[in-house]
C-alpha positions as CSV (number, residue, x, y, z in Angstrom):
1,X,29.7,75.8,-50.4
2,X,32.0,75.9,-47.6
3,X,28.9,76.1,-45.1
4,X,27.7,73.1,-46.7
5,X,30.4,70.8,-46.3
6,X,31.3,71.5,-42.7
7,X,27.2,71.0,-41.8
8,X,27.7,67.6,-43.7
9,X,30.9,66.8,-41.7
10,X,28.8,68.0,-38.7
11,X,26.1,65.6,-39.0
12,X,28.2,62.4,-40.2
13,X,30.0,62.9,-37.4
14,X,26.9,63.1,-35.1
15,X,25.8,59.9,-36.8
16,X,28.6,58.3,-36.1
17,X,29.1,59.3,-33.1
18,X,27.6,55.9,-31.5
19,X,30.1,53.9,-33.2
20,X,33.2,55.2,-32.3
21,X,31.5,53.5,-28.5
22,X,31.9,50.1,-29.8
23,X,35.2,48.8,-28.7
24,X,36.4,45.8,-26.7
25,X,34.5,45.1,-23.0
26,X,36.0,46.7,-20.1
27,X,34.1,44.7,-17.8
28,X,35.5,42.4,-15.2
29,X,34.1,38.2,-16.4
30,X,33.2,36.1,-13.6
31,X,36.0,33.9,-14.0
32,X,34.2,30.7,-12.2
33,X,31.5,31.1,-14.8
34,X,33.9,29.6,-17.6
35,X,34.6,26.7,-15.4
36,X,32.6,23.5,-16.7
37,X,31.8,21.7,-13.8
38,X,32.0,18.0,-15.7
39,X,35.8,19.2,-15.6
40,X,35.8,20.0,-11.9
41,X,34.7,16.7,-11.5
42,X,38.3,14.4,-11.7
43,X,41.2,15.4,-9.5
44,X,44.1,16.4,-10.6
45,X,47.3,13.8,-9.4
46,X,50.7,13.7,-10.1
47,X,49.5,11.2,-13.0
48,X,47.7,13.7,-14.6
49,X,50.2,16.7,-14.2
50,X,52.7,13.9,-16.0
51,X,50.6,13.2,-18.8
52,X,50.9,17.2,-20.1
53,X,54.4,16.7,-20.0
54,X,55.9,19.5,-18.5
55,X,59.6,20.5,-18.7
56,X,61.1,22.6,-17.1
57,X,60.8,25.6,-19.6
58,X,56.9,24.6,-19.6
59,X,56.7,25.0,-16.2
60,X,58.5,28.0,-15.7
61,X,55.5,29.0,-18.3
62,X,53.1,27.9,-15.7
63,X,54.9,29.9,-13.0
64,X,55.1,32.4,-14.8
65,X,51.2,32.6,-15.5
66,X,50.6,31.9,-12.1
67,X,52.2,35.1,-11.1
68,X,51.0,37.4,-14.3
69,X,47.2,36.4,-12.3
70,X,48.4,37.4,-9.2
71,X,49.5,34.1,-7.8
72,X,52.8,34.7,-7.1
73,X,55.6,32.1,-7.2
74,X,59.2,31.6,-7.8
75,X,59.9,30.5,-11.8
76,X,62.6,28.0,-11.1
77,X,60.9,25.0,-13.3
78,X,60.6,23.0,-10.1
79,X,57.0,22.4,-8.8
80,X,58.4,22.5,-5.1
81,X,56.0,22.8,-1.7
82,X,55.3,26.6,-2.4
83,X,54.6,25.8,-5.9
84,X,52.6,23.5,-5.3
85,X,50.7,25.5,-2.9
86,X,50.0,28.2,-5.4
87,X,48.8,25.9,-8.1
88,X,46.2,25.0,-5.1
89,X,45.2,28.9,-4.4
90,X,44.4,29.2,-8.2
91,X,42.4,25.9,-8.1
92,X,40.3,27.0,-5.3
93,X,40.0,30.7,-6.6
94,X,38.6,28.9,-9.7
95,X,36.3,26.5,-8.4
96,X,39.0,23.1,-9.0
97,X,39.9,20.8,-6.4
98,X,42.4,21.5,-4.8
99,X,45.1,19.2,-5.1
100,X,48.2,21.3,-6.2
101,X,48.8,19.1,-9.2
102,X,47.1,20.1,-12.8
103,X,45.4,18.2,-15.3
104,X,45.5,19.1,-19.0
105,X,42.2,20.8,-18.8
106,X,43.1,23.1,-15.5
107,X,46.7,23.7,-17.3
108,X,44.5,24.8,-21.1
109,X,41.9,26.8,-18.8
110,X,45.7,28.5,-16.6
111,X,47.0,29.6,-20.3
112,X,43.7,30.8,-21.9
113,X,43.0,32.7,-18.4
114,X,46.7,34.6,-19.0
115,X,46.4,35.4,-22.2
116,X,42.7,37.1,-21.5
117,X,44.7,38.8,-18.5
118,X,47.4,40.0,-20.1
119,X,45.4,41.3,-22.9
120,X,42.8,43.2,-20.7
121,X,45.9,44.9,-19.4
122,X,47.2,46.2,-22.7
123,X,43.8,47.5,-22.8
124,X,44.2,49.8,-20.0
125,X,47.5,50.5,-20.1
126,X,46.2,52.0,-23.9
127,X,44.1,53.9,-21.5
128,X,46.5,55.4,-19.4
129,X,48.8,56.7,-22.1
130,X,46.1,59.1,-23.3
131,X,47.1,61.6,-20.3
132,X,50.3,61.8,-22.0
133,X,51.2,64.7,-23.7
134,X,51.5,63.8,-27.7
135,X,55.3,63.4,-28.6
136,X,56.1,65.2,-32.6
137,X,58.8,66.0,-34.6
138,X,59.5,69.3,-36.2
139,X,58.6,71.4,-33.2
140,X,54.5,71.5,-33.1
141,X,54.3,71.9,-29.8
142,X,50.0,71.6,-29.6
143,X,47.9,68.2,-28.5
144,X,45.5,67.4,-31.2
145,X,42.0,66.8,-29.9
146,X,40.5,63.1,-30.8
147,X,37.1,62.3,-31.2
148,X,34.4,64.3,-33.3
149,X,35.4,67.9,-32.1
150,X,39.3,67.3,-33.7
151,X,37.5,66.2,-36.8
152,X,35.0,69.8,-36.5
153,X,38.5,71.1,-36.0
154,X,40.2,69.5,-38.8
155,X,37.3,70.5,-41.1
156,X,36.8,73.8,-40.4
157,X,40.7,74.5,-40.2
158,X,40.5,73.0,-43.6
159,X,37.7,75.1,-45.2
160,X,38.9,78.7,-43.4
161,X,42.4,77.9,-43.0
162,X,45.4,79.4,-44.5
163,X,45.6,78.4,-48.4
């Protein structure tokens, strides 16, 4: 019966071994891809930039951003000269004009771009903790093994294990 079970376990696991590939994309976008060029199409002015009204704690937000993307800037809430010339590095990295003022589409397309950035990074950075050594409590001082040998493990510990 035993011998059963674990060649049961055994297959599912083979069967499901595609699955447990499925995940979220690692793979870099192209980031001018998402940029509709009927968008591109308007400059930004000072007009425009007005119009999305932006405090100051909204545009420390934007610095803020800017910086999480690699773009980095002072967050002071002020839209100064080297602001302003960051705002126009992003534009030209993503196919805007560059005019180192936004519009309410550019300023949409900077928070949805952070967002995706900052949740590719949690991504990884799940990655990188699986080199660390598993913390427990009560002294077990052994890594479990993930994937479809820990479950082989877990069965066969379970069938031939101590009772």
């Amino acid at each position: 019966m035993r011998v059963f079970i674990l060649a049961l376990s055994v297959f599912g696991i083979l069967v499901s071994a595609n699955v447990a590939k499925a995940g979220p994309s690692t793979t870099d976008r192209d980031l001018l891809a998402s940029v509709d060029p009927a968008t591109t199409a308007q400059e930004a002015t000072q007009e425009t930039e007005d119009r999305i009204g932006l405090d100051k704690g909204k545009r420390r937000d934007v610095q803020r951003r800017l910086t999480g993307l690699g773009f980095n800037t002072k967050v002071n809430g002020r839209f100064d000269k080297s602001t302003r010339a960051v705002i126009t590095r992003w534009q030209a990295a993503r196919g805007y004009p560059k005019t180192g003022f936004l519009d309410t589409l550019q300023h949409q397309a900077l928070l949805t771009e952070s967002v995706s950035a900052a949740r590719a990074s949690l991504g990884s950075s799940d990655k990188s903790d699986d080199s660390r050594p598993a913390r427990r409590r009560g002294g077990s001082h052994h890594r479990s093994i993930g994937g479809p040998v820990g479950m082989i493990g877990g069965v066969v510990g379970g069938l031939f294990g101590r009772r």
